[in-house]
C-alpha positions as CSV (number, residue, x, y, z in Angstrom):
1,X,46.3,16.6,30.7
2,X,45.0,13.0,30.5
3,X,41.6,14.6,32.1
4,X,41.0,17.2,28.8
5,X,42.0,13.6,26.8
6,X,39.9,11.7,28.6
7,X,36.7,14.5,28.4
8,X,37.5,14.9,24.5
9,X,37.5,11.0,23.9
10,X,34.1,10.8,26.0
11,X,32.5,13.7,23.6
12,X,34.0,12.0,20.7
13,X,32.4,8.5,21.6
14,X,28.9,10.7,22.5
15,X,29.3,12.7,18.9
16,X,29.6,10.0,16.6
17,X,27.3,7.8,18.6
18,X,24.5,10.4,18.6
19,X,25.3,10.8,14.7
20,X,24.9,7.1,13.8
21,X,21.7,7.2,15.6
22,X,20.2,10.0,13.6
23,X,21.3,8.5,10.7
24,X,20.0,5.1,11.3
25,X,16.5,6.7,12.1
26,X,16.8,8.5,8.7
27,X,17.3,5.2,7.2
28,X,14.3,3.4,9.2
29,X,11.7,5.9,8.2
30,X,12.5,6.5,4.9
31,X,12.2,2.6,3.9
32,X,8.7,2.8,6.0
33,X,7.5,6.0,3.8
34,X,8.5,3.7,0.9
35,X,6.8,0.5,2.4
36,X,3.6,2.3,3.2
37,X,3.5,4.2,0.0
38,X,4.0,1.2,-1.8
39,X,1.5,-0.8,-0.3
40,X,-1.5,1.8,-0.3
41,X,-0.7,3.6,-4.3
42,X,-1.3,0.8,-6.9
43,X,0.3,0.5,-9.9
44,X,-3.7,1.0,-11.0
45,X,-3.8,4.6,-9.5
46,X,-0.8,5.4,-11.2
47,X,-2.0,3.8,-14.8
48,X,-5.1,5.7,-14.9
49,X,-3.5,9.2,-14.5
50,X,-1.4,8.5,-18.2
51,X,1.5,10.8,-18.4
52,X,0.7,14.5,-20.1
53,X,3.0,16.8,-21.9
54,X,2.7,20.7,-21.1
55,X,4.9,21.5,-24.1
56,X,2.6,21.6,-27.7
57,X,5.8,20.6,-29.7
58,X,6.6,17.3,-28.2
59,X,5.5,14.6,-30.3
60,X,4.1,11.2,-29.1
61,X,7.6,9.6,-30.4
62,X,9.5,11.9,-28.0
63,X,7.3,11.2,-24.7
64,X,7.5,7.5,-25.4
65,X,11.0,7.5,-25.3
66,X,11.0,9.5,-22.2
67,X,8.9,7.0,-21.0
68,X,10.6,4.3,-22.3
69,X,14.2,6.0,-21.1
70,X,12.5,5.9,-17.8
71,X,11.8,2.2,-17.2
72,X,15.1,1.3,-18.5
73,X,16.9,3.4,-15.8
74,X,14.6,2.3,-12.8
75,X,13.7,-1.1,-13.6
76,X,9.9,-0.8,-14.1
77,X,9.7,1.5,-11.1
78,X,9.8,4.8,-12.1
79,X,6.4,6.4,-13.8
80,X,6.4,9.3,-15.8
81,X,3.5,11.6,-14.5
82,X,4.2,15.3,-16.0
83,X,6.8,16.1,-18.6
84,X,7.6,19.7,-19.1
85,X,10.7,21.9,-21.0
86,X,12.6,24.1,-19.1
């Protein structure tokens, strides 16, 4: 009996190890995508391609307030490229 407790604490320990690994390299690479992606796409590139609408019945007030919705809820980070009804 203490063997079968002793082999299921031992996967246990192995389990949740291997897990916080994976998850910790999820972690890592995903803030180097962001670094990198950061660091070689200017705000320039991004201001040159202005956002479009693929719907004719959206007016210029309502795409600046998607725009303007937009910055609000991601600081200044988030850029509207395409805008579309669905």
């Amino acid at each position: 009996m203490e063997q079968g407790l002793s082999n299921a604490l031992n996967v246990l320990i192995v389990g949740m190890a291997t897990v916080f690994m994976i998850l910790w390299l999820v972690v890592i690479i995903g803030n180097l995508i962001i670094r990198v992606t950061n660091k070689y796409w200017t705000d320039e590139d991004l201001k040159k391609s202005a956002p479009k609408s693929n719907h004719p019945s959206a007016s210029k007030g309502a795409v600046a307030a998607i725009i303007a919705a937009v910055e609000i809820v991601t600081n200044g980070r988030g850029k509207v490229t395409k805008i579309t009804k669905q």
